[in-house]
The first five atom37 places (N, CA, C, CB, O) and aatype in JSON, in Angstrom:
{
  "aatype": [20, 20, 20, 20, 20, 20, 20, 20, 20, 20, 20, 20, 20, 20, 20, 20, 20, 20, 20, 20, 20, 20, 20, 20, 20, 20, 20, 20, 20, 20, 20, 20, 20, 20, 20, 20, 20, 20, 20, 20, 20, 20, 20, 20, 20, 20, 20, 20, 20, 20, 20, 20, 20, 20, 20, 20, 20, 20, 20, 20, 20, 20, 20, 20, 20, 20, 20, 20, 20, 20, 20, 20, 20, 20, 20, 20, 20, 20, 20, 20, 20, 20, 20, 20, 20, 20, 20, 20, 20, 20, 20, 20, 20, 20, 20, 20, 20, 20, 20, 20, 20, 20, 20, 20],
  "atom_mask": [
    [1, 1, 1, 1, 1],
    [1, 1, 1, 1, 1],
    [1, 1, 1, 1, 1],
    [1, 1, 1, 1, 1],
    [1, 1, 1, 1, 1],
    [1, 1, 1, 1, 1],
    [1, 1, 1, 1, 1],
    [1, 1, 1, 1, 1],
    [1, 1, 1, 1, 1],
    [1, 1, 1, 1, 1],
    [1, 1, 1, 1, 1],
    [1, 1, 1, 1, 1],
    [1, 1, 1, 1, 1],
    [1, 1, 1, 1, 1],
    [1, 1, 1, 1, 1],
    [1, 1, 1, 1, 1],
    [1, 1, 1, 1, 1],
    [1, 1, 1, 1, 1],
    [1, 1, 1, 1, 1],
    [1, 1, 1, 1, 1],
    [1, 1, 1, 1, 1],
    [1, 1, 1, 1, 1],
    [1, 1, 1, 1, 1],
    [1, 1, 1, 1, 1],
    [1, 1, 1, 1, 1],
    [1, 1, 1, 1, 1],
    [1, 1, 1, 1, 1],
    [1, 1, 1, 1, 1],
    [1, 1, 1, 1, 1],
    [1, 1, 1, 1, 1],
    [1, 1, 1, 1, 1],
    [1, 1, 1, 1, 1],
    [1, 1, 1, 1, 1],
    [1, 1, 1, 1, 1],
    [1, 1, 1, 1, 1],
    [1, 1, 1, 1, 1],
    [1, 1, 1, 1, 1],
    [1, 1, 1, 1, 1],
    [1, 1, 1, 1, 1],
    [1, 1, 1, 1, 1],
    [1, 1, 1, 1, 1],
    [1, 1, 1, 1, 1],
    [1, 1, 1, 1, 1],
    [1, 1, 1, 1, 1],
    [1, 1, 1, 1, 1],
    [1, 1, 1, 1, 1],
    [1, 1, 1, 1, 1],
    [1, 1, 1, 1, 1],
    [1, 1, 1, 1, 1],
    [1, 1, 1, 1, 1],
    [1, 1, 1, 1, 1],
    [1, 1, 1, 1, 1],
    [1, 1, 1, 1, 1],
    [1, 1, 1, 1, 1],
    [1, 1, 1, 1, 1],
    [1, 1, 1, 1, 1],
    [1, 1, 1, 1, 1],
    [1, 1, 1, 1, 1],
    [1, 1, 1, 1, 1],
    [1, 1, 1, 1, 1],
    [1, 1, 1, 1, 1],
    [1, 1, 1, 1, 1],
    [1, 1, 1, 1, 1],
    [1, 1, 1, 1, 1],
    [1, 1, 1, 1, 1],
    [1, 1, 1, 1, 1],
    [1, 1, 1, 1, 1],
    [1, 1, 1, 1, 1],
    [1, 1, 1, 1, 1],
    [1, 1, 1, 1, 1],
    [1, 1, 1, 1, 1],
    [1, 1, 1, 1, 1],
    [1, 1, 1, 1, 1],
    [1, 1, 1, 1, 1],
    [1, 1, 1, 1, 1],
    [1, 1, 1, 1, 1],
    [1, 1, 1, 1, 1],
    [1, 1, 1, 1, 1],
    [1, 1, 1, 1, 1],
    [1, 1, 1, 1, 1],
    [1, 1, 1, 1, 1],
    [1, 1, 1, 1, 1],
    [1, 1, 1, 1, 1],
    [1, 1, 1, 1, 1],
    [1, 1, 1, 1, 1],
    [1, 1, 1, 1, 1],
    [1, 1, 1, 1, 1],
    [1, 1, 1, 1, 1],
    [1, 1, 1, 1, 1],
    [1, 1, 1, 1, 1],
    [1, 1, 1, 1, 1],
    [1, 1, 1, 1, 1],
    [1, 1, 1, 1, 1],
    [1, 1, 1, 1, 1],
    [1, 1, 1, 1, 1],
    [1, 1, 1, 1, 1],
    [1, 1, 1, 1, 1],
    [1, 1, 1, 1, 1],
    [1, 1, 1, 1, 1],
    [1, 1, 1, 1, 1],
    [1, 1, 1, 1, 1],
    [1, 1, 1, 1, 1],
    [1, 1, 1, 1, 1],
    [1, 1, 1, 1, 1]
  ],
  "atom_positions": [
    [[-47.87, 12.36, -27.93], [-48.05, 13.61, -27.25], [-48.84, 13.43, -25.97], [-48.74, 14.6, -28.15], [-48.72, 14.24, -25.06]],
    [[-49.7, 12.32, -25.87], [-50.46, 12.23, -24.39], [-50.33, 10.94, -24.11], [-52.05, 12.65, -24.27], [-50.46, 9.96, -24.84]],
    [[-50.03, 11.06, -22.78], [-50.07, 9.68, -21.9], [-50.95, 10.11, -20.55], [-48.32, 9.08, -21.41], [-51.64, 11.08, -20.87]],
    [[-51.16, 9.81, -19.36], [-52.07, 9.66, -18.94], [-51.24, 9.28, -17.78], [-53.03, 8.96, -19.61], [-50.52, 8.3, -17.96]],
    [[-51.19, 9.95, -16.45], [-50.47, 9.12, -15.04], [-51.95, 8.5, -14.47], [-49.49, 10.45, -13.58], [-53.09, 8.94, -14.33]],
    [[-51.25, 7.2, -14.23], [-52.19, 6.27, -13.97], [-52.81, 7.34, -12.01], [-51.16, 4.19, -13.96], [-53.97, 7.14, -11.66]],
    [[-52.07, 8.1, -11.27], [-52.61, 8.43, -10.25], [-53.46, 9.0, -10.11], [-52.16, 8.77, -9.73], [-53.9, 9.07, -8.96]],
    [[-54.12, 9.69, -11.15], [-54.95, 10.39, -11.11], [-56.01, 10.09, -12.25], [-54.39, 11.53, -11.05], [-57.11, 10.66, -12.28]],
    [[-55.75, 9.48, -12.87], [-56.02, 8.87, -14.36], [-56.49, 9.3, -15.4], [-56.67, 8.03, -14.41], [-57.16, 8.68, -16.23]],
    [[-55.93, 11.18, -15.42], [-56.54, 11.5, -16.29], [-55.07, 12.99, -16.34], [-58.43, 11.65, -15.95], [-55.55, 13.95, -16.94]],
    [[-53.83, 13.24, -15.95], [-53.72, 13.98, -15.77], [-51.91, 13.54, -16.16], [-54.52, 14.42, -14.65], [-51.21, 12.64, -15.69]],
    [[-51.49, 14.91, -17.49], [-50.07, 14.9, -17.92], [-49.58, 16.01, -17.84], [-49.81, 14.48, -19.13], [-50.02, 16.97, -17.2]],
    [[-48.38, 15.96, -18.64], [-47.2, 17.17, -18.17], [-47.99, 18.5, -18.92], [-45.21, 16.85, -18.98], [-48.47, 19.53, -18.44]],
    [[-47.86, 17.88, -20.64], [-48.66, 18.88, -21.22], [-50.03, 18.49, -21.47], [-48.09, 19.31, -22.41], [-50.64, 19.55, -21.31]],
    [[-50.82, 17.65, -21.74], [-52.16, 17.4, -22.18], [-52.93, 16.29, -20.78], [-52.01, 16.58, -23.94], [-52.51, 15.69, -19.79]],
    [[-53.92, 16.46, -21.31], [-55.26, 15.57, -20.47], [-56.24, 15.68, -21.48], [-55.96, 16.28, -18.86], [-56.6, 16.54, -22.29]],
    [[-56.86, 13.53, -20.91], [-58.11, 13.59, -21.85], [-58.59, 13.55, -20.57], [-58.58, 12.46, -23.12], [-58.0, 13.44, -19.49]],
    [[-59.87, 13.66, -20.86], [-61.2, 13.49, -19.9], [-62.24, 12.88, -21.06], [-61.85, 15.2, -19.09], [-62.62, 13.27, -22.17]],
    [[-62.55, 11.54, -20.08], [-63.95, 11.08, -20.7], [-65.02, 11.9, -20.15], [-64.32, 9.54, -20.4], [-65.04, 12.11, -18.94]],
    [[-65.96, 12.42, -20.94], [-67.17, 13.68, -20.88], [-68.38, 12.31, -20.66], [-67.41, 15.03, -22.84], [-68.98, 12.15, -19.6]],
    [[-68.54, 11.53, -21.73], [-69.53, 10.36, -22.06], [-68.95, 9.44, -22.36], [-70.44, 10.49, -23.01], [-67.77, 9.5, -22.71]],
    [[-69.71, 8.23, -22.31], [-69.01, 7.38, -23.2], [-69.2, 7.63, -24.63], [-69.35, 6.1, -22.94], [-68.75, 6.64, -25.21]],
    [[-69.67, 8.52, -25.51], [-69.28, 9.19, -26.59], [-68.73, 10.33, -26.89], [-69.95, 9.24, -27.09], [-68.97, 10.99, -27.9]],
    [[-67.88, 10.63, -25.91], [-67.15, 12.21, -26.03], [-66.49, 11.75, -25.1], [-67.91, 13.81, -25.81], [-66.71, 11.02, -24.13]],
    [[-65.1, 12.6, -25.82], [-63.81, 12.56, -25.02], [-63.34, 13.98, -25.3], [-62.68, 11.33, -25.5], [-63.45, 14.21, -26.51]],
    [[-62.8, 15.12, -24.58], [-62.22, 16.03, -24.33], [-60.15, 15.94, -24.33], [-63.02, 16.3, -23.06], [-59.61, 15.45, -23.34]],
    [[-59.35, 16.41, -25.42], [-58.38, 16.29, -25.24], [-58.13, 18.02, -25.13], [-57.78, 15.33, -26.19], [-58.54, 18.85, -25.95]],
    [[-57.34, 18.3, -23.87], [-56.8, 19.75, -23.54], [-55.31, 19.38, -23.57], [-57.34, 20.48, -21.96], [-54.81, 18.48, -22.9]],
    [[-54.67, 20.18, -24.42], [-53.34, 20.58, -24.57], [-52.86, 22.14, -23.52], [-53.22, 20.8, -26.3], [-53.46, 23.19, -23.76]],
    [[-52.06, 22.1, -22.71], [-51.61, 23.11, -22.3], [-50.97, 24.37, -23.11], [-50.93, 22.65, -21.58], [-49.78, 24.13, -22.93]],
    [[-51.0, 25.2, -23.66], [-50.78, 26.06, -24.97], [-48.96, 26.6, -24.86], [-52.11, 27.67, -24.93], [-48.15, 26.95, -25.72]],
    [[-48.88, 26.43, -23.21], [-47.35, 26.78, -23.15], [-46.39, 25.64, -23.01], [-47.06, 27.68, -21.98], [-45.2, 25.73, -22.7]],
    [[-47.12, 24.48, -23.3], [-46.11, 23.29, -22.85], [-46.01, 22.37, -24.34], [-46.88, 22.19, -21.31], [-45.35, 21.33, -24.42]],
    [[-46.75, 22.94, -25.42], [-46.8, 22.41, -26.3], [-45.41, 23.09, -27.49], [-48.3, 22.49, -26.56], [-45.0, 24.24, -27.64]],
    [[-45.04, 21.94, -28.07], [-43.64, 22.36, -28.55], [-44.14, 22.65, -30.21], [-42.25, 20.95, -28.29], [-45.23, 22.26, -30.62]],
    [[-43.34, 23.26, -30.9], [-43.23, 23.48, -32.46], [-43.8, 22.54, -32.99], [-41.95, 23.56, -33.07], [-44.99, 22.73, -33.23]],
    [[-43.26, 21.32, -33.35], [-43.38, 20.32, -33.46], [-44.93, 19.65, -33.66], [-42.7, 20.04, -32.56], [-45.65, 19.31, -34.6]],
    [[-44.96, 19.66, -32.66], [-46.75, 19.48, -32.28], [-48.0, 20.27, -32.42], [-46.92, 19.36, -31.03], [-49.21, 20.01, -32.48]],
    [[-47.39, 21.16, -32.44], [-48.24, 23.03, -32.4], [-48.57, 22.47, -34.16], [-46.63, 25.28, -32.08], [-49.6, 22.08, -34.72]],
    [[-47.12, 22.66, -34.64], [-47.37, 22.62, -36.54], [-48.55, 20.66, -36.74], [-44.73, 22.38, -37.76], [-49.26, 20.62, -37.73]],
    [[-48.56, 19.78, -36.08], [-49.01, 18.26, -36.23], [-50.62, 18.65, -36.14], [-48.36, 17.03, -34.84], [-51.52, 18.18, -36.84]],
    [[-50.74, 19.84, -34.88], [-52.39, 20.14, -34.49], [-52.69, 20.54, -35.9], [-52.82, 21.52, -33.19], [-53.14, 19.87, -36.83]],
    [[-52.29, 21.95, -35.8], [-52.55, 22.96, -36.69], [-52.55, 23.31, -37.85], [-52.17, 23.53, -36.51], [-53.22, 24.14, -38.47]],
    [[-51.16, 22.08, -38.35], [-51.2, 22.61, -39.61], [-50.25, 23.94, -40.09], [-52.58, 22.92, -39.73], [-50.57, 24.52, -41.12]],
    [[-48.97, 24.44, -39.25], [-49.13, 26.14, -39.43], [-47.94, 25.99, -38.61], [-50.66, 27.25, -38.82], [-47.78, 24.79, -38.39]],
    [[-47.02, 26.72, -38.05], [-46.39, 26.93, -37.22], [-46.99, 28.42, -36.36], [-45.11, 26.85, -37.83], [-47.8, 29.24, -36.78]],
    [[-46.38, 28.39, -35.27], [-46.7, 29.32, -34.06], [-46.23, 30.66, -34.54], [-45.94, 28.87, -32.61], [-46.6, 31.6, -33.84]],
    [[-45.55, 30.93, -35.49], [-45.49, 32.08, -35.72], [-46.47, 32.54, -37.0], [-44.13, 32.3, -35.84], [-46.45, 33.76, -37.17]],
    [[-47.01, 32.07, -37.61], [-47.74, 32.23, -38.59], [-49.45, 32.2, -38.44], [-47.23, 31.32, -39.41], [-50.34, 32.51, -39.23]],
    [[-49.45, 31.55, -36.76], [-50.47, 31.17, -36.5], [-51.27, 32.69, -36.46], [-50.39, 30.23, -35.3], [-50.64, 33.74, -36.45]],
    [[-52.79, 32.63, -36.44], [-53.71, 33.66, -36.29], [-54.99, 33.43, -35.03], [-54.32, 33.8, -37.78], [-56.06, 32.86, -35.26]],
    [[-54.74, 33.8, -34.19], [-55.79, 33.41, -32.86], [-57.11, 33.81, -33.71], [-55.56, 34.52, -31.1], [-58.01, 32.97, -33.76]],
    [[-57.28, 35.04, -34.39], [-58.89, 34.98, -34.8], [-59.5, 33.87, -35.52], [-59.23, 36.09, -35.66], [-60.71, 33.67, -35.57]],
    [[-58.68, 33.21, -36.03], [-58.7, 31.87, -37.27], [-59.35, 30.6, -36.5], [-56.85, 31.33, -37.92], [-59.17, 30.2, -35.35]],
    [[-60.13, 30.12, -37.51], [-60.97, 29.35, -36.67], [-60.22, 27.88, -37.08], [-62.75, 29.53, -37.02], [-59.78, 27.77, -38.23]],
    [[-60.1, 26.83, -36.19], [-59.14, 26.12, -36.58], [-59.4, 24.94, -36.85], [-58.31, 26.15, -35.88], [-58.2, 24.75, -36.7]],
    [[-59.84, 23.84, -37.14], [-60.0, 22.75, -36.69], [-59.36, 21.17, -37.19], [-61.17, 22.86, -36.72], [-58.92, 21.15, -38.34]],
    [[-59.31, 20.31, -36.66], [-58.43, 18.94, -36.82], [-59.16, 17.76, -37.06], [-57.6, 18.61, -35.59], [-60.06, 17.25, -36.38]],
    [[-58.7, 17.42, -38.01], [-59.19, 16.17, -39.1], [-58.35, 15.06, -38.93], [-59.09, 16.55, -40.75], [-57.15, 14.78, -39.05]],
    [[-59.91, 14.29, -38.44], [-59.27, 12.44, -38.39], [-59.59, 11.44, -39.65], [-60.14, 11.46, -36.96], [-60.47, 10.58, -39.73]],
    [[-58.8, 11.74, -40.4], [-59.49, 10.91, -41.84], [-60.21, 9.34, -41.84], [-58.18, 10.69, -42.94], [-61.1, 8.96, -42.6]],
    [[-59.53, 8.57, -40.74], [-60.09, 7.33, -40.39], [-60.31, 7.45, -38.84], [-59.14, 6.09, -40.83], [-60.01, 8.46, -38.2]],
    [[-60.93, 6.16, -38.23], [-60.98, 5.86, -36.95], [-60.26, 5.42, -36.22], [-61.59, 5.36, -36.76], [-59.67, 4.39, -36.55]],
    [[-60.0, 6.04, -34.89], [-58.57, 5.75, -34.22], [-59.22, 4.82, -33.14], [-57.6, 7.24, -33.53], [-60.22, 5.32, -32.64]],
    [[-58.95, 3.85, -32.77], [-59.12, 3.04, -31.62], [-57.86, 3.24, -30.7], [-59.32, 1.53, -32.04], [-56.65, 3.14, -30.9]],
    [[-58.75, 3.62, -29.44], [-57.85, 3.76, -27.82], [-57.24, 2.84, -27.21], [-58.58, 4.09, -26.69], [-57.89, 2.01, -26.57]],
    [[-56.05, 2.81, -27.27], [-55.59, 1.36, -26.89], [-56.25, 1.04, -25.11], [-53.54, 1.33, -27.0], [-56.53, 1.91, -24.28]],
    [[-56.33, -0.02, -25.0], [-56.71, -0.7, -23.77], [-56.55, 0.15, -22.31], [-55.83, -1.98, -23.72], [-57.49, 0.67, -21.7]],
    [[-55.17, 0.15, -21.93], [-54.75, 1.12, -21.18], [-55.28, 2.3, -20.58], [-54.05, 1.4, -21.67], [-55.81, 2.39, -19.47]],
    [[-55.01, 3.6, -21.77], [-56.4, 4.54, -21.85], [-57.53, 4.14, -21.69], [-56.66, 5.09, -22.92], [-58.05, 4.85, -20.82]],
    [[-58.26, 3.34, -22.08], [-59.88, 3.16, -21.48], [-59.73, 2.68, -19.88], [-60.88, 1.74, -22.48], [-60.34, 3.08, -18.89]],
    [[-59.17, 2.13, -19.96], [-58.83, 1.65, -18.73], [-58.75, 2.76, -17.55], [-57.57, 0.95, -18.92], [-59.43, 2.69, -16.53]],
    [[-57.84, 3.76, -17.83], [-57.85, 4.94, -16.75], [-58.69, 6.0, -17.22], [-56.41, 5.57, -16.45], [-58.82, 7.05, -16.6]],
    [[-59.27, 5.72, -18.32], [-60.52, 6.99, -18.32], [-61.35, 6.3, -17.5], [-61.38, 7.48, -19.88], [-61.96, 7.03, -16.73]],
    [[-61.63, 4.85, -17.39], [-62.19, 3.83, -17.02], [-63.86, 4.09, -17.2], [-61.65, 3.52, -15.64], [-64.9, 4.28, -16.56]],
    [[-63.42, 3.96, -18.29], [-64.9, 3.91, -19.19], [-65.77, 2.38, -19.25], [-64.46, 4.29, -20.95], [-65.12, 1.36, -19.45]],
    [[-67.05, 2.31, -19.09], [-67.42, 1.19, -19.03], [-67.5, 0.18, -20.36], [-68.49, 1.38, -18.42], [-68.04, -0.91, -20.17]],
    [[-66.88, 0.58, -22.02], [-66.35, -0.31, -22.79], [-65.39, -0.78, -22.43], [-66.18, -0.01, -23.77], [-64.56, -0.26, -21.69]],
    [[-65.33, -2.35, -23.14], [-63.89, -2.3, -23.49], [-63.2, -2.02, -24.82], [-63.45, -3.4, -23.18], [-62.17, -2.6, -25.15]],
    [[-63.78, -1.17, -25.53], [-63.51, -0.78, -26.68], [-64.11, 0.41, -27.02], [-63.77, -1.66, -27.48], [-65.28, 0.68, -26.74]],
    [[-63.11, 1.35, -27.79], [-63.38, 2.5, -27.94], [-62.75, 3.2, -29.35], [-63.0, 3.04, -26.72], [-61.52, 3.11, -29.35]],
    [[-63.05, 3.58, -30.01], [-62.93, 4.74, -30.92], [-62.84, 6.02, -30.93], [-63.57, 4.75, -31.46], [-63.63, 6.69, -30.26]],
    [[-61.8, 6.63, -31.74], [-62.52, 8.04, -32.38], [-63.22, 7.88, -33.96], [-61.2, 9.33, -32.53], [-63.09, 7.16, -34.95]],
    [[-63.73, 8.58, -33.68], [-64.85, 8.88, -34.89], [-64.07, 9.74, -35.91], [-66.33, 9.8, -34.33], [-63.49, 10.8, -35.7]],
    [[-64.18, 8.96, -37.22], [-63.55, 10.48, -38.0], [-64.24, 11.28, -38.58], [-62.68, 10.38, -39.04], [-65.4, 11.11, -38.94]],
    [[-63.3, 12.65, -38.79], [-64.36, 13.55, -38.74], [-63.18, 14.86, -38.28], [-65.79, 13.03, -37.54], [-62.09, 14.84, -37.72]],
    [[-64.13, 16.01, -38.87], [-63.16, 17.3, -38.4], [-63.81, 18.11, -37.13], [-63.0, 18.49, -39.77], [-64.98, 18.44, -37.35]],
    [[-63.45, 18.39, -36.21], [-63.66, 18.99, -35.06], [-62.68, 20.37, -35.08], [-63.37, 17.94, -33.89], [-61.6, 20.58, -35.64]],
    [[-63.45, 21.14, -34.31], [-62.9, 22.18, -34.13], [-61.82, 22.73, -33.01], [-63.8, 22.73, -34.16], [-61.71, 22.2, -31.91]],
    [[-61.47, 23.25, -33.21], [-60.34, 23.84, -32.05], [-60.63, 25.02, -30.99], [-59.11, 24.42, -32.84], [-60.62, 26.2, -31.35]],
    [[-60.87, 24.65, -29.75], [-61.34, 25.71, -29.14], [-59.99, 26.03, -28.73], [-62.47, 25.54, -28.08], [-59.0, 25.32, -28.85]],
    [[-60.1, 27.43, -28.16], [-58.8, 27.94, -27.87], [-59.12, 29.13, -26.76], [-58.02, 28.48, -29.31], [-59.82, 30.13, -26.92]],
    [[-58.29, 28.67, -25.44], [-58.7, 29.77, -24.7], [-57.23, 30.25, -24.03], [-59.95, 29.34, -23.58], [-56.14, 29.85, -24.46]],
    [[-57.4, 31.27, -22.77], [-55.45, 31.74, -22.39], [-55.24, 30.71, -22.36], [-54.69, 32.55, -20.95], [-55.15, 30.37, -23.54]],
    [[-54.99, 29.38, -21.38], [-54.07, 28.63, -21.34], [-54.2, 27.23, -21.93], [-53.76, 28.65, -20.19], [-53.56, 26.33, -21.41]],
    [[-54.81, 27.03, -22.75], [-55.59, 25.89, -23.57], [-56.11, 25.5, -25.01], [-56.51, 25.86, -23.1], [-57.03, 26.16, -25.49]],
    [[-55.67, 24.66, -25.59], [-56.44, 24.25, -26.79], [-57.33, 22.76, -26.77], [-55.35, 24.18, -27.95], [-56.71, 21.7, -26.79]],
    [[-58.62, 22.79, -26.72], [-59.24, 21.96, -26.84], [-59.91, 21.25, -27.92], [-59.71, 22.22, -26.25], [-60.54, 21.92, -28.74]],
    [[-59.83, 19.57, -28.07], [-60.62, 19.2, -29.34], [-61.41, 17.99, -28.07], [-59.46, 18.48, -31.13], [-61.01, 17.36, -27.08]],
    [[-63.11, 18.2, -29.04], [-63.67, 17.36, -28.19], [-64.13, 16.5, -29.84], [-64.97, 18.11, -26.87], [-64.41, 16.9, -30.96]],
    [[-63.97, 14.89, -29.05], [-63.87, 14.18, -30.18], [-65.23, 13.42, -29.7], [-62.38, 13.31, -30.47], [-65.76, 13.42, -28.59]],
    [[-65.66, 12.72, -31.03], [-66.71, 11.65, -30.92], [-66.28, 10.5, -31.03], [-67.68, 11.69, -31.77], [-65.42, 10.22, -31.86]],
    [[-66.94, 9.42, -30.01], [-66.43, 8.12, -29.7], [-67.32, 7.18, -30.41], [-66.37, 7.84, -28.18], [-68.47, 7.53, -30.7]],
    [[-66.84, 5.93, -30.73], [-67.65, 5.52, -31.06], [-67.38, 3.86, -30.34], [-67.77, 5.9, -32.49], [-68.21, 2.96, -30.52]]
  ]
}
């Protein structure tokens, strides 16, 4: 679901991460560019069933390591990076869903 154009190095069709720290990373999904598919992978739910008052959040049962690449154009000063697992919440605003993850 996210890749990353190296021109700007932080910036896609539907999503962008932004490195915040080198222990926080910000992934924003665009809310209208995101398909069924993916909507139900976040969420859990499909888009019609979904409830905006509902508080939402997304669970990493293990640790995901960022492949090379990505660090590279977040251009973070590791060369190695993680997510942390762990459940984070889902912010949700008009044109956006955000999960801010912990790095490790």
């Amino acid at each position: 679901m996210c890749s990353i154009d190296n021109e700007n190095n932080r910036t896609v069709a539907n999503s962008s991460l932004i490195l915040i720290n080198e222990n926080t990373l910000s992934f924003k999904v665009h809310r209208s560019k995101l398909s069924e598919k993916d909507f139900q992978n976040i969420f859990n739910t499909t888009s019609s069933l979904w409830e905006k008052s509902k508080e939402y959040e997304f669970e990493i049962p293990e640790r995901i390591p960022l492949n090379q690449s990505i660090i590279n154009r977040l251009q973070s000063k590791n060369s190695s990076l993680f997510i942390s697992p762990g459940t984070y919440p889902i912010k949700v605003t008009n044109d956006l869903f955000i999960i801010t993850f912990n790095l490790e």
